[in-house]
Structures are given as C-alpha cells and as structure tokens.
C-alpha positions as CSV (number, residue, x, y, z in Angstrom):
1,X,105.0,-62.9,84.6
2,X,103.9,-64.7,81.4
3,X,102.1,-61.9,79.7
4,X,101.9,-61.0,75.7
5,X,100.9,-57.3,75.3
6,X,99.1,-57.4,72.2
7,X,99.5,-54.1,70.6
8,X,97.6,-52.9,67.0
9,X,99.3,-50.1,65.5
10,X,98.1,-47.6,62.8
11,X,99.6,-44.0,62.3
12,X,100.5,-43.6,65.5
13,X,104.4,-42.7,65.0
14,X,103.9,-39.6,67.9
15,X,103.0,-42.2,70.5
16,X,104.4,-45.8,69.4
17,X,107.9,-45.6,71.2
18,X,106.6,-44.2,74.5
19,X,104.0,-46.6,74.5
20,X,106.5,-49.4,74.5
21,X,108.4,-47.8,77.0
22,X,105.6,-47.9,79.0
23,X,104.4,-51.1,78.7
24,X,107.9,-52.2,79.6
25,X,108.8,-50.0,82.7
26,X,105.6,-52.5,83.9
27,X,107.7,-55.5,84.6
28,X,103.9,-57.7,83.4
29,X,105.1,-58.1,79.5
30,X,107.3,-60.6,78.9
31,X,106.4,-60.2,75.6
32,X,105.2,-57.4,73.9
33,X,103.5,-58.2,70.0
34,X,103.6,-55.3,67.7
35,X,101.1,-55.4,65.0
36,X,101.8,-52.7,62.4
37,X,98.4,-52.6,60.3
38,X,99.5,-50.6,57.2
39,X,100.5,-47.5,58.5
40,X,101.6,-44.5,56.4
41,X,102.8,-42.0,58.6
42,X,106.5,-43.6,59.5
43,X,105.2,-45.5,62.4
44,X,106.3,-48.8,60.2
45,X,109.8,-48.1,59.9
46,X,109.9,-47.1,63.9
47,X,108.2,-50.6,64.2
48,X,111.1,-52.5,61.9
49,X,113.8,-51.1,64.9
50,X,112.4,-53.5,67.5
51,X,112.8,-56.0,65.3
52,X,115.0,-58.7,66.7
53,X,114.6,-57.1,70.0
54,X,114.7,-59.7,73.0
55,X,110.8,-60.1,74.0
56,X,109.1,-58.2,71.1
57,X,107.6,-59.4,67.9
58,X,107.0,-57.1,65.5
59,X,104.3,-58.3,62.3
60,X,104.3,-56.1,59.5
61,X,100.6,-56.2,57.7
62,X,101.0,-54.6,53.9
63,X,97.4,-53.2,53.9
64,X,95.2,-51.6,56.7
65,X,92.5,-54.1,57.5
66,X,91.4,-52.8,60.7
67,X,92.1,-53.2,64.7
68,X,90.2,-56.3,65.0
69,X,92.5,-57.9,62.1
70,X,95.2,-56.6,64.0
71,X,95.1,-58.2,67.2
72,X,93.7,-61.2,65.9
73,X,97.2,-61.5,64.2
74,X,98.5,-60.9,67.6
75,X,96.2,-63.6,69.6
76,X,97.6,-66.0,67.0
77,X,101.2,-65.2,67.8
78,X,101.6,-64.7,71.0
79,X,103.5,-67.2,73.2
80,X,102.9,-66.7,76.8
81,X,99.9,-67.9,78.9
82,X,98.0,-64.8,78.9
83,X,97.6,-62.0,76.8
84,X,96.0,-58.4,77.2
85,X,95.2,-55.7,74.3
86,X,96.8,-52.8,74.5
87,X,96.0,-49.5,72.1
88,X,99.3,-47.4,70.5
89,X,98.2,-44.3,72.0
90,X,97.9,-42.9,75.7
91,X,94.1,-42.8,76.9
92,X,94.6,-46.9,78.5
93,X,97.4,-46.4,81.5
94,X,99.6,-50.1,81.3
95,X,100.6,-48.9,85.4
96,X,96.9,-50.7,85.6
97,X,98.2,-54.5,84.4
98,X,99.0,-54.4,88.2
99,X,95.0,-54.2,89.3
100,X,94.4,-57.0,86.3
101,X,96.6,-59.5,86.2
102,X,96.2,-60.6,89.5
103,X,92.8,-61.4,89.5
104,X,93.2,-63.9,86.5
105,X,96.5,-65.5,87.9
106,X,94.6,-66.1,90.6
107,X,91.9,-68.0,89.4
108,X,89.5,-65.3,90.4
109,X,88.3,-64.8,86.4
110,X,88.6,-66.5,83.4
111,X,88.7,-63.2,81.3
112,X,89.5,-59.8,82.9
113,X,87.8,-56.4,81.3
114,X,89.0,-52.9,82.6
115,X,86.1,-51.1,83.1
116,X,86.6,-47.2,82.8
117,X,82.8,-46.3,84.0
118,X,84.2,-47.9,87.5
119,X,86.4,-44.9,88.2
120,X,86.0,-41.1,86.7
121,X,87.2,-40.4,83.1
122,X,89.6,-37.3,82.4
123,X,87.9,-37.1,78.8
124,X,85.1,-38.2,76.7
125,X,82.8,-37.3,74.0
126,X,79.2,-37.5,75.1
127,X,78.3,-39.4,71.7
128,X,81.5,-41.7,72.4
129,X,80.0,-42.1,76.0
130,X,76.1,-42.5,75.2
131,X,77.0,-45.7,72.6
132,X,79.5,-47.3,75.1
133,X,76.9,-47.2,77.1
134,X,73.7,-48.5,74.7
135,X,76.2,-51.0,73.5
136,X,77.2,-52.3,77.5
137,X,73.7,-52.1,78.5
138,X,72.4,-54.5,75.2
139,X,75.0,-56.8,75.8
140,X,73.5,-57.4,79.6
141,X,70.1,-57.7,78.4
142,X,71.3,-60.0,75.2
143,X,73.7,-62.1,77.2
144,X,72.3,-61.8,80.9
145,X,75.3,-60.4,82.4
146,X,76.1,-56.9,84.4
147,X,79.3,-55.6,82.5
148,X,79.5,-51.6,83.1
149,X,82.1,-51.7,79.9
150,X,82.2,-53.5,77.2
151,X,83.5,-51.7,74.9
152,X,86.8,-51.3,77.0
153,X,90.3,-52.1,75.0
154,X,91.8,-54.1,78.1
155,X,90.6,-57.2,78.0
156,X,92.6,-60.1,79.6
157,X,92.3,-63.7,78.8
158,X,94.3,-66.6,78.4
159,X,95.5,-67.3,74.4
160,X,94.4,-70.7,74.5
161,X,90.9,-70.4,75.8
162,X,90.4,-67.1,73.0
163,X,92.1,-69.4,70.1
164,X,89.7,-71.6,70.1
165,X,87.0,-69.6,69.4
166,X,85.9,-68.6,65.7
167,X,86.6,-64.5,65.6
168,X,86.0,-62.7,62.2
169,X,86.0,-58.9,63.4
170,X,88.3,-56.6,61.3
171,X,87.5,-53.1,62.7
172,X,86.4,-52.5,66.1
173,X,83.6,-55.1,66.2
174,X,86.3,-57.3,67.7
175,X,84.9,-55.9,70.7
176,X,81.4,-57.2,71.3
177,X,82.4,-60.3,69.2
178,X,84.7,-61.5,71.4
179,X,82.5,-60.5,74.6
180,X,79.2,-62.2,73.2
181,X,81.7,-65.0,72.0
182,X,82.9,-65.5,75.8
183,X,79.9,-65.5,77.4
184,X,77.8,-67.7,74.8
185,X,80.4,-70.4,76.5
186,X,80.2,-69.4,79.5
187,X,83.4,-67.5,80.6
188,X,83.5,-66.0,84.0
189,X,84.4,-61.9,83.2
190,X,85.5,-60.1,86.2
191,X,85.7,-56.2,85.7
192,X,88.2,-54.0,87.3
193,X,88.4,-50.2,87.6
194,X,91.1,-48.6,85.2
195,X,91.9,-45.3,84.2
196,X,91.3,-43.1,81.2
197,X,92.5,-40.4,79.5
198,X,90.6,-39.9,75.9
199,X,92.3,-38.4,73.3
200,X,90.3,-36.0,70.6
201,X,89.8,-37.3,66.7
202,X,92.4,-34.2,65.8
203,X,95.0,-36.1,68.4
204,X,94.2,-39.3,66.7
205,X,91.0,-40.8,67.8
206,X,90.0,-43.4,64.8
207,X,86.7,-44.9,66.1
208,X,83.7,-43.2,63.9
209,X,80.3,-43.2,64.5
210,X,79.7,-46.2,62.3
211,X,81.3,-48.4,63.9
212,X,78.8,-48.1,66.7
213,X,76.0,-49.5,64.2
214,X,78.3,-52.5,63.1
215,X,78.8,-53.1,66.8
216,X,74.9,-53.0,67.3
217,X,74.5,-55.3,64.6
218,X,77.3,-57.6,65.8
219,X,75.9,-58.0,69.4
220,X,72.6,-59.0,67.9
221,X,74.0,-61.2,64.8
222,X,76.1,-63.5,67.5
223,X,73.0,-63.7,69.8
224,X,72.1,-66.4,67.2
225,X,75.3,-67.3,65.2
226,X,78.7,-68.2,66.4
C-alpha cells in the first residue's frame, strides 16, 4: 500500500491511541501523520510517544489553529502517493479504507469521498444533518456535480495532485474548499458508501453551528476566486 493517514488531533486523549491502533490493524497506512493542533487535555504528550516510531510522524503545532490548518500540515508532509483524512475520534470506521482505496489505485477516480448518506447512520443531529445536506446540495448546483456528501472527513486523493492547489482553510472550511477547489479543475470524485457512528458535543463533537455559515460562504467565495 502507499497510503499516509492524515490525522488532526485536538483534545482527544480518550480516543487518540485506539484510533491509531485502528488505523494500523488496516494494513492500508504505511504511514500514519499525527497532527497535534494545540491540545490541552494530555493528548500531546500521548502524541510525543510515537515519536520515532517506524511509519508515524508526529507534528507538534504550539497553538490551536483549527482542523483545516491541521491537515494542511499533514498534506505537506506526507510521503506516500496517496493520502486520506482521518478524524481522532470513532464516528469514521478506517475497516472502510478497504471500499476506498481500490477505486483510486485503480484509476477509477482521481479523488475518492466516503459518502455516509449512501448507507444508514447510527447517529446524527438533525441540525448537523439538515446543513450537510444544504451545504452537499449547493455544491451540486454551484459546481454541476451530484455528490450526496460533501461534507464527509474521508476524502482520498493523491498528495501531489492536492499540493498544488492554493488551500487557506483553518477550521472546517477545508471541506468545501478543497471540494470546490477539485472540481473548478476538473477532478473526477467518485463516492463510496462508508459507515458512521456520530458522537454527541458532550463526547467531543467540536463542529459548531457557525462553521456551517463560513462553509456557505466558502462554497460561494471559491465559485469566483481560487
């Protein structure tokens, strides 16, 4: 496999190690890029113990600057041909790199996108579910294209393609940035069905309702801008 798992951490010391473990048992990562963006609740120092560890990088960020920093810290580390995002926590299953990865080995996709609104969802707030969709269904009528998930975390691309585009997100608005970004230059996106298990904002959830607007306002600013 040549695979960087590009993973953004921030206060997630209850989940961190397991995740890992997770993403390893795989057999897909051959390298696994830990991205610790500030964090306060000891998840750093569990971060600094993979350090030196054969097939992880671990990049230690002082201040929190967002998820979208984050993995663009990642993007411009990783080594290997391909690389996917992967969240600290549990609600995105890395068993599913097996339904991905083929389909851009293959050829079959330039970017692959794991579409949770292809297969049923074990939990979801109805405000978290009524903007994913807004923000899926704008970026269809914006970009002509039929994406049931856009806001989805597992996005697989190949580093060198994404490098050489221009990406400014710091929070979550990495996610329709990079999307509009892809399709403005015409990047074939092939979805695949994933699970999901959403966690609760008292188990961690971080995404607030305004990042919604600012991902609104993104979809429409790079309609026009790059």
């Amino acid at each position: 496999m040549d695979l960087s798992v590009i993973i953004p951490v921030y206060n997630e010391v209850k989940t961190i190690e397991e995740i890992v473990r997770r993403v390893q048992a795989t057999g897909f990562a051959n390298e696994i890029i830990l991205v610790d963006d500030g964090s306060t609740d000891g998840s750093t120092e569990i971060l600094k113990k993979y350090q030196g560890q054969d097939g992880i990088q671990v990049i230690l960020c002082e201040q929190n600057r967002g998820k979208g920093a984050a993995v663009r810290e990642g993007i411009k580390a990783a080594k290997s041909t391909y690389a996917i995002i992967q969240d600290a926590d549990f609600e995105y299953d890395p068993n599913d790199y097996a339904k991905l990865y083929p389909v851009i080995e293959s050829g079959q996709a330039d970017v692959v996108y794991g579409s949770r609104f292809m297969e049923s969802t074990e939990y979801f707030y109805f405000r978290s579910l009524a903007a994913n969709k807004l923000l899926t269904f704008l970026t269809n009528v914006l970009y002509h294209t039929k994406l049931t998930d856009m806001e989805t975390c597992y996005k697989l691309f190949k580093v060198a393609d994404v490098r050489e585009i221009p990406l400014h997100s710091r929070r979550f608005e990495l996610e329709p940035e990079l999307t509009t970004k892809l399709l403005k230059r015409g990047y074939k996106i092939v979805e695949v069905p994933i699970s999901y298990n959403g966690r609760s904002y008292d188990e961690g959830k971080k995404i607030k309702p305004r990042d919604g607007l600012i991902a609104l306002w993104t979809l429409f600013k790079y309609r026009f801008v790059d």
